[in-house]
PDB file of N, CA, C, O and CB in Angstrom:
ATOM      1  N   UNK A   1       9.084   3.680  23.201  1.00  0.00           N
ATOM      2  CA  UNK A   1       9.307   2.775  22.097  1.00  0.00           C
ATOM      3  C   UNK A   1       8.662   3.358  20.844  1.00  0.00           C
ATOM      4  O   UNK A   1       7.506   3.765  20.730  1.00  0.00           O
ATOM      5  CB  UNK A   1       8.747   1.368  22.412  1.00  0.00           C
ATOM      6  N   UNK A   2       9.592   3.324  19.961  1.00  0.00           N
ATOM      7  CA  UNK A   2       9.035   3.773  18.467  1.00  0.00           C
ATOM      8  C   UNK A   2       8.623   2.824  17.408  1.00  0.00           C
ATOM      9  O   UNK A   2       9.513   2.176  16.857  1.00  0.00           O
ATOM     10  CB  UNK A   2      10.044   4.524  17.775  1.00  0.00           C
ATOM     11  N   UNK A   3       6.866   2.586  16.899  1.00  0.00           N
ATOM     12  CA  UNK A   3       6.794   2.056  16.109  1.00  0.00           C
ATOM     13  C   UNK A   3       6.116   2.231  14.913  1.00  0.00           C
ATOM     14  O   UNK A   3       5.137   2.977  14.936  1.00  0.00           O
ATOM     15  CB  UNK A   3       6.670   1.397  16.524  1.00  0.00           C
ATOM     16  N   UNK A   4       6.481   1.618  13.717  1.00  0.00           N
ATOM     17  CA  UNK A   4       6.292   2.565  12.519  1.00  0.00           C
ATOM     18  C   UNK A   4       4.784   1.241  11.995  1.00  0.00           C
ATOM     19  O   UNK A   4       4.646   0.024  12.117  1.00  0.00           O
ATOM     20  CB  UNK A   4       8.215   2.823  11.144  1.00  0.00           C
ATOM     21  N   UNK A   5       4.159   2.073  11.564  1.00  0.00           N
ATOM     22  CA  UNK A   5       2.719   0.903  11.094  1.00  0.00           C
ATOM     23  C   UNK A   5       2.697   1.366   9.514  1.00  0.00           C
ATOM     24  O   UNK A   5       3.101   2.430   9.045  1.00  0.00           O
ATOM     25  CB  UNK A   5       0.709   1.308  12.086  1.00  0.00           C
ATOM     26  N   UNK A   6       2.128   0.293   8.866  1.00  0.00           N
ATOM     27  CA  UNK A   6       2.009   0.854   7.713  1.00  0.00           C
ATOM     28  C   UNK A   6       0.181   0.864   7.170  1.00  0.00           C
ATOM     29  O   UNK A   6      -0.717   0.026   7.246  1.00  0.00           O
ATOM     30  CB  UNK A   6       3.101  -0.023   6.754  1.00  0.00           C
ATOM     31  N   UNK A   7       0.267   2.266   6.625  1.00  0.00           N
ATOM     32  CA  UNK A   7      -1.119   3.080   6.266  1.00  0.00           C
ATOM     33  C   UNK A   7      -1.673   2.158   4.989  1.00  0.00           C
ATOM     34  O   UNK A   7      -0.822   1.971   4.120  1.00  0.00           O
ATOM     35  CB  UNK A   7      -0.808   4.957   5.744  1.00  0.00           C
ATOM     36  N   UNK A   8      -2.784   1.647   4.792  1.00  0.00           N
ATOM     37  CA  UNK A   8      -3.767   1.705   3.634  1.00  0.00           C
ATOM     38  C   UNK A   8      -4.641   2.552   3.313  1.00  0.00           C
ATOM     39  O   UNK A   8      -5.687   2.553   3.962  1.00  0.00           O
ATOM     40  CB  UNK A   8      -4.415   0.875   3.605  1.00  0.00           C
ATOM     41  N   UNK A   9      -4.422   3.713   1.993  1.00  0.00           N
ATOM     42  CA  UNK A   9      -5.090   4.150   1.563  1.00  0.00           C
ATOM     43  C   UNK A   9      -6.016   4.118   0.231  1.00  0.00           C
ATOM     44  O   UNK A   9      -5.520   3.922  -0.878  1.00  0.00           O
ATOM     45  CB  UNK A   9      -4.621   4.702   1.791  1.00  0.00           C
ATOM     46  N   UNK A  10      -7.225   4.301   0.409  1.00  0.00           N
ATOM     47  CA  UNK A  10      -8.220   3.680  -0.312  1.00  0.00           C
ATOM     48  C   UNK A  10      -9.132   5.143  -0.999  1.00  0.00           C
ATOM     49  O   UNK A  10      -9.782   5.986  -0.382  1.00  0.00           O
ATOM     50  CB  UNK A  10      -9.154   2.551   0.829  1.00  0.00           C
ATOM     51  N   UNK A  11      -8.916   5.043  -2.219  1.00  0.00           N
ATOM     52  CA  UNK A  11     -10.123   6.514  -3.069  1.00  0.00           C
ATOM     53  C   UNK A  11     -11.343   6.354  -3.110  1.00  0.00           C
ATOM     54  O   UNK A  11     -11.732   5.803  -4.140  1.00  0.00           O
ATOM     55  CB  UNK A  11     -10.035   6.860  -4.686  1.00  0.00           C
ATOM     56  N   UNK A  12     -12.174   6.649  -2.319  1.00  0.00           N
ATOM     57  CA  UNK A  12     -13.978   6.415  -2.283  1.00  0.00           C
ATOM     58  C   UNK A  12     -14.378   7.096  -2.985  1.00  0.00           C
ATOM     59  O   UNK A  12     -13.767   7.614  -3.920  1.00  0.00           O
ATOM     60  CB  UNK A  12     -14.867   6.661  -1.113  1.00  0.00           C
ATOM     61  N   UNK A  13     -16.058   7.322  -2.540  1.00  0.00           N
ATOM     62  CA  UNK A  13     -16.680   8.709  -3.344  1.00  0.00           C
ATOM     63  C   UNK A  13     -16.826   9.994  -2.910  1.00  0.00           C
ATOM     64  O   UNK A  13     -17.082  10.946  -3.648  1.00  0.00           O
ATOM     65  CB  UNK A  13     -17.906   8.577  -3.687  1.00  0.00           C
ATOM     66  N   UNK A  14     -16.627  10.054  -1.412  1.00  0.00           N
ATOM     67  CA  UNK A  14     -16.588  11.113  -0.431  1.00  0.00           C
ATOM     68  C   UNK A  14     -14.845  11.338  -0.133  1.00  0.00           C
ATOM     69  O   UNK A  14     -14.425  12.215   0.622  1.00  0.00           O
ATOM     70  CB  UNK A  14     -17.564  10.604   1.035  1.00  0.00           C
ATOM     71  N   UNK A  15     -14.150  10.582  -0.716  1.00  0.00           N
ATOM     72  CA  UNK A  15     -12.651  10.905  -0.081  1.00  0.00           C
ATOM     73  C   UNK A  15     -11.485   9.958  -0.298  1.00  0.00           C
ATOM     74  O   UNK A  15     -11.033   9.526  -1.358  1.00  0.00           O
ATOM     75  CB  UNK A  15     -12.739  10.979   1.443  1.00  0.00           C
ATOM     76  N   UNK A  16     -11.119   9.744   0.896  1.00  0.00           N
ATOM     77  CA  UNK A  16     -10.218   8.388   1.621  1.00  0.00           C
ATOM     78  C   UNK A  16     -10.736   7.893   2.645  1.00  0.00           C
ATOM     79  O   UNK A  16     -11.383   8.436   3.540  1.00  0.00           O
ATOM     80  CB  UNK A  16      -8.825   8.642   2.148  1.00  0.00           C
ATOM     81  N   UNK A  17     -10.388   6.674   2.471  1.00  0.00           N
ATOM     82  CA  UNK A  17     -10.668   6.063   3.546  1.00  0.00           C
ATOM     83  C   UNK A  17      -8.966   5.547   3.951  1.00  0.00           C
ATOM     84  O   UNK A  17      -8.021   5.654   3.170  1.00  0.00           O
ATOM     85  CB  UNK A  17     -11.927   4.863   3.248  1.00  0.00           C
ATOM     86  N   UNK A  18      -8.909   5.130   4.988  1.00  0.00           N
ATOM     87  CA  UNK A  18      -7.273   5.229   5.676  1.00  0.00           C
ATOM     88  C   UNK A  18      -7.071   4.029   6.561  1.00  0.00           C
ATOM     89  O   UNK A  18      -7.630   4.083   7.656  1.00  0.00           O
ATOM     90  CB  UNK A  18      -6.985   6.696   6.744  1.00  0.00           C
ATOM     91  N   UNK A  19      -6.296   2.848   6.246  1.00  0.00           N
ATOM     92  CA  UNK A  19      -6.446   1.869   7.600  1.00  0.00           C
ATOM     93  C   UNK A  19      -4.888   1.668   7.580  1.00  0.00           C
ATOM     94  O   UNK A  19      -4.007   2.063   6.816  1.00  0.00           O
ATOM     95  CB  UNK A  19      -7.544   0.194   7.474  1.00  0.00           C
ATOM     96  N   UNK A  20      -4.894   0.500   9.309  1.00  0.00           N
ATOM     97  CA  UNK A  20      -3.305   0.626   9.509  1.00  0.00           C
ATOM     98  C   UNK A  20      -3.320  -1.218   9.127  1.00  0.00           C
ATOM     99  O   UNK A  20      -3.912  -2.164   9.647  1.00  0.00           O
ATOM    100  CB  UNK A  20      -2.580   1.343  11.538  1.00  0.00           C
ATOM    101  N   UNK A  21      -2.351  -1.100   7.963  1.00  0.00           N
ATOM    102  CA  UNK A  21      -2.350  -2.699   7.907  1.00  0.00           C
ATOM    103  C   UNK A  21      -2.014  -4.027   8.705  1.00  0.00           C
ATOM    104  O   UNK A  21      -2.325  -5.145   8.296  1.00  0.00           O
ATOM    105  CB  UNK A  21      -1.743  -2.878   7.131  1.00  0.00           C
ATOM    106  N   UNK A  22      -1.589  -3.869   9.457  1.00  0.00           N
ATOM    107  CA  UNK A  22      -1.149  -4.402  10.829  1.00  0.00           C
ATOM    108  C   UNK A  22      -1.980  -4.416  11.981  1.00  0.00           C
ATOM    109  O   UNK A  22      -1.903  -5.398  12.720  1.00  0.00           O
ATOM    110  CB  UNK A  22      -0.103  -3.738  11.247  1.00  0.00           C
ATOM    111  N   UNK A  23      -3.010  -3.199  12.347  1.00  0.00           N
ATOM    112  CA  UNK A  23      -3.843  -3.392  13.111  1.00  0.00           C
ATOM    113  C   UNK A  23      -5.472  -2.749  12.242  1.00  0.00           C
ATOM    114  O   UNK A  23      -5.667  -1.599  11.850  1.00  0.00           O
ATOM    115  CB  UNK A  23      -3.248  -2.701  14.509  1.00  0.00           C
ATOM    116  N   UNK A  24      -6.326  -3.810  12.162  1.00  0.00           N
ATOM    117  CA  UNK A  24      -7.097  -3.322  11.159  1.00  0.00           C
ATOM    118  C   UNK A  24      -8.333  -2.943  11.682  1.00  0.00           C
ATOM    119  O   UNK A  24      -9.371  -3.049  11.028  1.00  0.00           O
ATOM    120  CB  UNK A  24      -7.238  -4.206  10.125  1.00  0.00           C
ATOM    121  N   UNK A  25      -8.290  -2.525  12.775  1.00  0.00           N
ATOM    122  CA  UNK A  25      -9.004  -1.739  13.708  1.00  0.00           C
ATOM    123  C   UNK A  25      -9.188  -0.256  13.505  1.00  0.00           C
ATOM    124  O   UNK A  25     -10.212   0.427  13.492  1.00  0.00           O
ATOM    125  CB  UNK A  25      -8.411  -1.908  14.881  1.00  0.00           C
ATOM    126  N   UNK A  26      -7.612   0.129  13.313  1.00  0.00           N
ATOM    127  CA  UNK A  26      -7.316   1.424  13.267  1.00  0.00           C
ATOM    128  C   UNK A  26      -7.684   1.655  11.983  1.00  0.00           C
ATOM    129  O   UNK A  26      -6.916   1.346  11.073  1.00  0.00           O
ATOM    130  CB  UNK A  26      -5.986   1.802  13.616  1.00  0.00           C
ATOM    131  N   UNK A  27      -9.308   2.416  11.649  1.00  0.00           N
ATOM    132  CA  UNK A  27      -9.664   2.850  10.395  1.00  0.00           C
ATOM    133  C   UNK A  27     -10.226   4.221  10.419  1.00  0.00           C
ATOM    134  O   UNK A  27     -10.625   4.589  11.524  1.00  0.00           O
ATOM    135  CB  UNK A  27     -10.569   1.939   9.812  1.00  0.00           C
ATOM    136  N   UNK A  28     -10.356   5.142   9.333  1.00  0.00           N
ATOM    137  CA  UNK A  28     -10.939   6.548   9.522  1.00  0.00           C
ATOM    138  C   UNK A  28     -11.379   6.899   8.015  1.00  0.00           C
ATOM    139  O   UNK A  28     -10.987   6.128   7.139  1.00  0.00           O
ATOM    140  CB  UNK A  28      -9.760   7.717  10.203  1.00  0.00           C
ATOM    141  N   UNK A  29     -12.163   8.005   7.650  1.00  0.00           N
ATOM    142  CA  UNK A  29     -12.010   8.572   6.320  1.00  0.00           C
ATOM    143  C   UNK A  29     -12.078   9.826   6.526  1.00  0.00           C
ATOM    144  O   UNK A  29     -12.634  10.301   7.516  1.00  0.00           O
ATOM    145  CB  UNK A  29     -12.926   8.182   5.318  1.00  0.00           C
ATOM    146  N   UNK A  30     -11.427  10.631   5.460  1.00  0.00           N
ATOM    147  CA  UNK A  30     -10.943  12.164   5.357  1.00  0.00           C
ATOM    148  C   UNK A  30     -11.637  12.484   4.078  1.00  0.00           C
ATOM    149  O   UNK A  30     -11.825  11.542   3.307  1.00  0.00           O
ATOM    150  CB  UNK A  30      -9.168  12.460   5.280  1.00  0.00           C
ATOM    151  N   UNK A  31     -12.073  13.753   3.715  1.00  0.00           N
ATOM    152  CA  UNK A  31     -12.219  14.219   2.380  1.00  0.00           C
ATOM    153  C   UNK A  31     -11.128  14.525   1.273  1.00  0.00           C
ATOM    154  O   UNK A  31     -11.271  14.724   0.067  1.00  0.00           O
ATOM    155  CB  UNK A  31     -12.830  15.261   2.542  1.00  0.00           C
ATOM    156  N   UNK A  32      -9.757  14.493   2.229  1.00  0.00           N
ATOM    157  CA  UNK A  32      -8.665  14.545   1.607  1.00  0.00           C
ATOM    158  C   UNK A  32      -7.716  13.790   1.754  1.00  0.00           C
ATOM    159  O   UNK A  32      -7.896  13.228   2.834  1.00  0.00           O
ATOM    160  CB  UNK A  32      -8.289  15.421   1.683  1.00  0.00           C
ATOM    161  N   UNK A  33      -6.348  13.271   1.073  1.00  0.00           N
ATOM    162  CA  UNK A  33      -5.558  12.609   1.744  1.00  0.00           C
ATOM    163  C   UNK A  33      -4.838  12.747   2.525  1.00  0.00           C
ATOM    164  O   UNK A  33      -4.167  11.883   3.090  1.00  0.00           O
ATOM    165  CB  UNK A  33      -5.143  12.237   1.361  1.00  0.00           C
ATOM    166  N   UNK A  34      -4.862  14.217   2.741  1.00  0.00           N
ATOM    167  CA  UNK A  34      -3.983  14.414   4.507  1.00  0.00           C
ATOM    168  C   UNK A  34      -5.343  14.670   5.410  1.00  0.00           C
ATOM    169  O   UNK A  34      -5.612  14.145   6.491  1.00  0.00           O
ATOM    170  CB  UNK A  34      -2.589  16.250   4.734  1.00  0.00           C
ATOM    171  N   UNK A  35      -5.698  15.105   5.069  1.00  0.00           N
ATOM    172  CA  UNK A  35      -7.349  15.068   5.683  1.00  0.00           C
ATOM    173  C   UNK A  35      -7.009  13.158   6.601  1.00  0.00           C
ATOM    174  O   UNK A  35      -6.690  12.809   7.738  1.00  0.00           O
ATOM    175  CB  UNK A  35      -9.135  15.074   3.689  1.00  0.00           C
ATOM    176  N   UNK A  36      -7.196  12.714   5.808  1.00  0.00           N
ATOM    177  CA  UNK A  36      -7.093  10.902   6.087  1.00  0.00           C
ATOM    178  C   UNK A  36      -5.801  10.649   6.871  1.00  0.00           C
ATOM    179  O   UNK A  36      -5.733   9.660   7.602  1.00  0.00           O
ATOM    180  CB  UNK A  36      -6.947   9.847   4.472  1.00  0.00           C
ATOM    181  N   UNK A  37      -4.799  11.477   6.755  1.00  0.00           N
ATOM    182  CA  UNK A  37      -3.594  10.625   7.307  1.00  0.00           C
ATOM    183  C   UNK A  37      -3.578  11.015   8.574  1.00  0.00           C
ATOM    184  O   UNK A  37      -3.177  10.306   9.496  1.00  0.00           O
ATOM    185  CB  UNK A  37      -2.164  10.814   6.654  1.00  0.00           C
ATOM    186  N   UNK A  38      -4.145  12.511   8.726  1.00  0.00           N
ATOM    187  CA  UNK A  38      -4.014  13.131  10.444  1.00  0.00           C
ATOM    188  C   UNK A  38      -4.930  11.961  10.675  1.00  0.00           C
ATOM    189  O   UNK A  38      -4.471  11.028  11.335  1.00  0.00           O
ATOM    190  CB  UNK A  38      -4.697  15.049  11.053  1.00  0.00           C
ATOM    191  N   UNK A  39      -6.158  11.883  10.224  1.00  0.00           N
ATOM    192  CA  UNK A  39      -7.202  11.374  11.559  1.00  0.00           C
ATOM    193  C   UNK A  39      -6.662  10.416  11.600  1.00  0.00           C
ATOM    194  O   UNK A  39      -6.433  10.035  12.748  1.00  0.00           O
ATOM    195  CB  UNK A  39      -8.820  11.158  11.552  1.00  0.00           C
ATOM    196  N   UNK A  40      -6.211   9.594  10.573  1.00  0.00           N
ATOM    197  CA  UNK A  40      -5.199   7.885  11.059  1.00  0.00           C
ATOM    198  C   UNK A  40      -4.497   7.815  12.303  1.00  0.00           C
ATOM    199  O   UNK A  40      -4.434   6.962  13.188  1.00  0.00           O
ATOM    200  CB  UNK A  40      -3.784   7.486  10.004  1.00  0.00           C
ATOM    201  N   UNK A  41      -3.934   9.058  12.113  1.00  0.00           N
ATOM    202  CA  UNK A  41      -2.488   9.091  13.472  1.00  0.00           C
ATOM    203  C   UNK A  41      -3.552   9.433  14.718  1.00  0.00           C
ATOM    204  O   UNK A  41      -3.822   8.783  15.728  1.00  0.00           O
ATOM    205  CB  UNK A  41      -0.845  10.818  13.260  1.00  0.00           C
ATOM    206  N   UNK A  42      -3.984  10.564  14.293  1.00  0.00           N
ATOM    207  CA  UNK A  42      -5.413  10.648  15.739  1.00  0.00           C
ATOM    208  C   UNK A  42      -6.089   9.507  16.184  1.00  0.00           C
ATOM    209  O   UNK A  42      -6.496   9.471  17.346  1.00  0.00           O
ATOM    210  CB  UNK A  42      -6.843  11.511  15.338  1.00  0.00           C
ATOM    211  N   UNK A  43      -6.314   8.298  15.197  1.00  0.00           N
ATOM    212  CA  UNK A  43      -7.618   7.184  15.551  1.00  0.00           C
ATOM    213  C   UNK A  43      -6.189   6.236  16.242  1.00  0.00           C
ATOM    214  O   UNK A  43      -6.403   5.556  17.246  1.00  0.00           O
ATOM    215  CB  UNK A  43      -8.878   6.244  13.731  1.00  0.00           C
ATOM    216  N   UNK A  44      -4.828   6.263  15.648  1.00  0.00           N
ATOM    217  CA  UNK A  44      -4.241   5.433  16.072  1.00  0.00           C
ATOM    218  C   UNK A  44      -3.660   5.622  17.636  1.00  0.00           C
ATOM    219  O   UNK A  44      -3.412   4.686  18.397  1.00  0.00           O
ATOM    220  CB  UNK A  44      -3.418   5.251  15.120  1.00  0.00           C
ATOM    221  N   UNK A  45      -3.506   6.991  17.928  1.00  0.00           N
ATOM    222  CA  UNK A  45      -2.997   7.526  19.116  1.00  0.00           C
ATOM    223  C   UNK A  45      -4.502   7.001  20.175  1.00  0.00           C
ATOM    224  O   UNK A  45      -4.325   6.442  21.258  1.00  0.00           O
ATOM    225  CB  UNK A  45      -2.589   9.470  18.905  1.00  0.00           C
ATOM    226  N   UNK A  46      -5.365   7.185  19.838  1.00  0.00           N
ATOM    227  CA  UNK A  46      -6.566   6.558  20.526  1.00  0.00           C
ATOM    228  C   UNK A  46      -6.946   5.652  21.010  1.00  0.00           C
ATOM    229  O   UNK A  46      -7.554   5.512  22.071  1.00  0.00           O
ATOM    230  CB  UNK A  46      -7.229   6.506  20.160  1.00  0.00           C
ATOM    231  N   UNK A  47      -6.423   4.517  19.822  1.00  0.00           N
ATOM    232  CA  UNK A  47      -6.128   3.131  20.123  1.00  0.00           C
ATOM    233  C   UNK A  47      -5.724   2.673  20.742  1.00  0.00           C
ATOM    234  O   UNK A  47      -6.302   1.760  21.333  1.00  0.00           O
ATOM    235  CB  UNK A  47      -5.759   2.627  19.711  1.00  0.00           C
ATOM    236  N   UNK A  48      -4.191   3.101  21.053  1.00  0.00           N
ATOM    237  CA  UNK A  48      -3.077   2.868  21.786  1.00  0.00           C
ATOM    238  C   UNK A  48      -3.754   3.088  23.121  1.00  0.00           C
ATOM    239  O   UNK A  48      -3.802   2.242  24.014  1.00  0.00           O
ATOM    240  CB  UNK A  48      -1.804   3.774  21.430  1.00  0.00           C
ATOM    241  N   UNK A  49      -4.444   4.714  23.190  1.00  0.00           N
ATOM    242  CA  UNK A  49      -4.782   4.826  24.518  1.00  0.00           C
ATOM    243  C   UNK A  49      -5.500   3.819  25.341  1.00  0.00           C
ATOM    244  O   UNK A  49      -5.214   3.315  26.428  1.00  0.00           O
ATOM    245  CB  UNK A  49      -5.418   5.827  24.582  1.00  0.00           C
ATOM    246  N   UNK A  50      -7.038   3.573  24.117  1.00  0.00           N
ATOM    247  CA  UNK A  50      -7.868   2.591  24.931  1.00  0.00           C
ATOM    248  C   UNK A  50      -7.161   1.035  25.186  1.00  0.00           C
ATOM    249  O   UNK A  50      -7.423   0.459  26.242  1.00  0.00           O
ATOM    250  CB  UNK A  50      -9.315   2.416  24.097  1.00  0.00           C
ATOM    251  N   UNK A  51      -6.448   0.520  24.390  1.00  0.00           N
ATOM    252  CA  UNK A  51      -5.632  -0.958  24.679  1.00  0.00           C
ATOM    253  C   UNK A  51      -4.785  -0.928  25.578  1.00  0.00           C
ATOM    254  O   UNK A  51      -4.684  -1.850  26.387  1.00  0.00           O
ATOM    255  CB  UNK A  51      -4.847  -1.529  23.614  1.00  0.00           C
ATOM    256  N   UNK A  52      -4.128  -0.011  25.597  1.00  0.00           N
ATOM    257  CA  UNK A  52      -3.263   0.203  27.355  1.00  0.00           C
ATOM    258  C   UNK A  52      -4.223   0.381  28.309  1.00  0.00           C
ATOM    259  O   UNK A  52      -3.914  -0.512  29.097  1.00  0.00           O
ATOM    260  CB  UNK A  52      -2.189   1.694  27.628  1.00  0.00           C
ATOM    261  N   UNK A  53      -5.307   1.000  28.839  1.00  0.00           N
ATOM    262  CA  UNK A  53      -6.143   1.077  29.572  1.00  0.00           C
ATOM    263  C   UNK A  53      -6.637  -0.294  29.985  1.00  0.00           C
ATOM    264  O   UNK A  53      -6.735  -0.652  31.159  1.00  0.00           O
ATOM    265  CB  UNK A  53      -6.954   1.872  29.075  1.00  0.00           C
ATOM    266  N   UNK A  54      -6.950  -1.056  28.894  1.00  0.00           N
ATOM    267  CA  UNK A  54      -7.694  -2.567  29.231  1.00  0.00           C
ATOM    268  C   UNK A  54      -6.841  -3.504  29.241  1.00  0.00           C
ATOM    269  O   UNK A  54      -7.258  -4.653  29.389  1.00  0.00           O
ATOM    270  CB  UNK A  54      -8.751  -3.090  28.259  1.00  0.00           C
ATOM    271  N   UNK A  55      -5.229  -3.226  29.066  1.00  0.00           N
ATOM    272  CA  UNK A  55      -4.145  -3.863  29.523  1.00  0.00           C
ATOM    273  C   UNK A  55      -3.931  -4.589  28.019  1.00  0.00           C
ATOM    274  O   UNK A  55      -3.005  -5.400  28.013  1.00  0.00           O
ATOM    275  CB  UNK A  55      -4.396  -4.839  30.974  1.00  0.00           C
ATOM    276  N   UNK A  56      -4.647  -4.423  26.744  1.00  0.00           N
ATOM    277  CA  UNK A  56      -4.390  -5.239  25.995  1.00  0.00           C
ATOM    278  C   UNK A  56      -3.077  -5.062  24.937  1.00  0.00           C
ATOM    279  O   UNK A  56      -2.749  -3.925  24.597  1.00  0.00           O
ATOM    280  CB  UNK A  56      -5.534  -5.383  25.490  1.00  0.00           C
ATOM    281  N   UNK A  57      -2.373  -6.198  24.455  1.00  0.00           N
ATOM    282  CA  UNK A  57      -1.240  -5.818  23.917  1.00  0.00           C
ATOM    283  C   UNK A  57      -1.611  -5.271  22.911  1.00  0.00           C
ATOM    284  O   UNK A  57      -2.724  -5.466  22.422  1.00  0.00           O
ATOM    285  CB  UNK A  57      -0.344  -6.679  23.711  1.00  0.00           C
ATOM    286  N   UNK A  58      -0.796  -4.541  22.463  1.00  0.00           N
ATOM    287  CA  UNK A  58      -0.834  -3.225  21.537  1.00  0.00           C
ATOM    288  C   UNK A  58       0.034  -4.126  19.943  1.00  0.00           C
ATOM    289  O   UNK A  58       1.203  -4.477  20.098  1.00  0.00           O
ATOM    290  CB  UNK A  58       0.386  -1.486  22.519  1.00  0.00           C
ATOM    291  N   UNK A  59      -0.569  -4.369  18.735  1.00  0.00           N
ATOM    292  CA  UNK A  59       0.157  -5.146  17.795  1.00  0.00           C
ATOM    293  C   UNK A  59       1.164  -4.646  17.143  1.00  0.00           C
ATOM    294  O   UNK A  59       1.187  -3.422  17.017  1.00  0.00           O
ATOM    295  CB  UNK A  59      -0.545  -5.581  16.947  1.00  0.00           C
ATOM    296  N   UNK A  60       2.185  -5.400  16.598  1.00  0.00           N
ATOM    297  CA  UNK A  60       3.108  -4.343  16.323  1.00  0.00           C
ATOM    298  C   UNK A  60       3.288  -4.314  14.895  1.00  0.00           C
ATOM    299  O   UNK A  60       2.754  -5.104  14.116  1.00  0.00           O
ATOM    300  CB  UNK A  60       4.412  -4.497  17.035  1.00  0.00           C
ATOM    301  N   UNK A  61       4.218  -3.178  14.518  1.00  0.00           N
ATOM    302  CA  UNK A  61       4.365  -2.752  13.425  1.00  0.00           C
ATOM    303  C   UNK A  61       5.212  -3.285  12.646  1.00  0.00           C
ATOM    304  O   UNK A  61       5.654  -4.383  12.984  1.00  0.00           O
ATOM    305  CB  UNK A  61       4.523  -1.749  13.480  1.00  0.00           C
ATOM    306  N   UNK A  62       5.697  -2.658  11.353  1.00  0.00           N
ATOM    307  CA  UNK A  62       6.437  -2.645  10.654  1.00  0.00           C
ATOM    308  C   UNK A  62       6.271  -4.006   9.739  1.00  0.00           C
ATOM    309  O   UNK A  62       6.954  -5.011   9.938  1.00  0.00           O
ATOM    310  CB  UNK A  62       7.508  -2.364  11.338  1.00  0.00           C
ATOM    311  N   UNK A  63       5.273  -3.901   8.712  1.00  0.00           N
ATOM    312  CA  UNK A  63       4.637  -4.931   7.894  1.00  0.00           C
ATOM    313  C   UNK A  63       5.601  -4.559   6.742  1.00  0.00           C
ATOM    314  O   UNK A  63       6.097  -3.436   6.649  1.00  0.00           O
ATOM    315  CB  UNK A  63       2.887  -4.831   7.612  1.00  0.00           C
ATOM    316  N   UNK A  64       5.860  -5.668   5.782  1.00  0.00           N
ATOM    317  CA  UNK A  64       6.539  -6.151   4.893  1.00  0.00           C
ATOM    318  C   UNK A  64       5.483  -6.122   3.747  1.00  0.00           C
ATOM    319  O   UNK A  64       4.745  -7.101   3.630  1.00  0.00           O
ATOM    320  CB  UNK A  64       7.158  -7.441   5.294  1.00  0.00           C
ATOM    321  N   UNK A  65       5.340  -4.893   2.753  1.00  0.00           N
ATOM    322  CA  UNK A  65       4.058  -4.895   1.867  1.00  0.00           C
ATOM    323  C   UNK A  65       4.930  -5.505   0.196  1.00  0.00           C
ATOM    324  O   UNK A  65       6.155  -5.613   0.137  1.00  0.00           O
ATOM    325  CB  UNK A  65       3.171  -2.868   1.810  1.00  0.00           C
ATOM    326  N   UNK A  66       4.226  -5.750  -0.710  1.00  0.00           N
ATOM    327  CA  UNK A  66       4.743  -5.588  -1.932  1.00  0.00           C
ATOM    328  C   UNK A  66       3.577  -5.983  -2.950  1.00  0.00           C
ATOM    329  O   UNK A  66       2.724  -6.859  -2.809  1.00  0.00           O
ATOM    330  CB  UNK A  66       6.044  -6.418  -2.066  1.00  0.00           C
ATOM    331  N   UNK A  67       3.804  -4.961  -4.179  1.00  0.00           N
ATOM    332  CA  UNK A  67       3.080  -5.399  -4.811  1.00  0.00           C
ATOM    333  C   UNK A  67       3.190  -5.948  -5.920  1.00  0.00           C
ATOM    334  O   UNK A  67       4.202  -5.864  -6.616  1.00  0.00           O
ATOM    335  CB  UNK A  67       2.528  -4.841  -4.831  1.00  0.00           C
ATOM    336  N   UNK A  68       1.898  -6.740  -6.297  1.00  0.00           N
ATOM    337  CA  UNK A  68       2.060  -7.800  -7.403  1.00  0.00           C
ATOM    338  C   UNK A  68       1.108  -7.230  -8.548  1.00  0.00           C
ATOM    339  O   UNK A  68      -0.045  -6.865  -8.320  1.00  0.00           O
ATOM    340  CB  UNK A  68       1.592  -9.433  -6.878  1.00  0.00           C
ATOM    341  N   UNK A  69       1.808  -7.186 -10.003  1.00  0.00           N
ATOM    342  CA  UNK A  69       0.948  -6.954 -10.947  1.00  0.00           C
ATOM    343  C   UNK A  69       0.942  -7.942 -11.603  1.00  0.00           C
ATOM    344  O   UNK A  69       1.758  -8.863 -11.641  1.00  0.00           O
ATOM    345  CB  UNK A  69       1.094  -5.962 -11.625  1.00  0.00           C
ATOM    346  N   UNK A  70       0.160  -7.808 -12.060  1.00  0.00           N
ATOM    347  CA  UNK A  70      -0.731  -9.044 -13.127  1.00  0.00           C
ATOM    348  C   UNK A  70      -1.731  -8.467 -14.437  1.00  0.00           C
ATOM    349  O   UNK A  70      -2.463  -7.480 -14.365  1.00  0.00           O
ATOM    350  CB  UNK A  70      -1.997  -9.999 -12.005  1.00  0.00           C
ATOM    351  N   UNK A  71      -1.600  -9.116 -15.312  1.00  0.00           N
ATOM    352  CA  UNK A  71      -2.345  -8.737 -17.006  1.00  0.00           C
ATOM    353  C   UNK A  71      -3.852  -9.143 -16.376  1.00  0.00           C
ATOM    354  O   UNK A  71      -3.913 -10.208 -15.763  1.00  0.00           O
ATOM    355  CB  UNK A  71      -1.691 -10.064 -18.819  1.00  0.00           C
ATOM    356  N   UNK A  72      -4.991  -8.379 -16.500  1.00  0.00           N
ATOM    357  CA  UNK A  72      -6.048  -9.052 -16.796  1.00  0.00           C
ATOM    358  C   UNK A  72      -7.076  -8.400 -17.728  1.00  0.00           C
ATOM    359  O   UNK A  72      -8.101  -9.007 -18.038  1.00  0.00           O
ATOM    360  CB  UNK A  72      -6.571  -9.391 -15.655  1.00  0.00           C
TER     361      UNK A  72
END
């Protein structure tokens, strides 16, 4: 089964930081932004592993994002 999650990426002072918006477990930081996106897919492939192991359901993907601007 193929499922697509969607990434939050965030500019710190050391880098990125990288989370999956849908499961907000799955977090990492990189010094770069692919730096950040491998370890995402690495922390997320991990995830998957340990929640199948403990039988727990795995959340699913494909979040509906949009953004809102506003004057302030």
């Amino acid at each position: 089964m193929l499922t697509n999650y969607t990434a939050k990426y965030t500019k710190t002072n050391t880098g990125y930081m990288g989370q999956l918006v849908e499961w907000p477990e799955v977090i990492t930081e990189g010094k770069t932004l692919e730096e950040c996106r491998e370890l995402l897919k690495d922390a997320l492939h991990e995830m998957i592993i340990a929640y199948r192991q403990q039988g727990k359901e795995i959340p699913i993907g494909e979040a509906l994002l949009e953004q809102v601007a506003v004057e302030i």
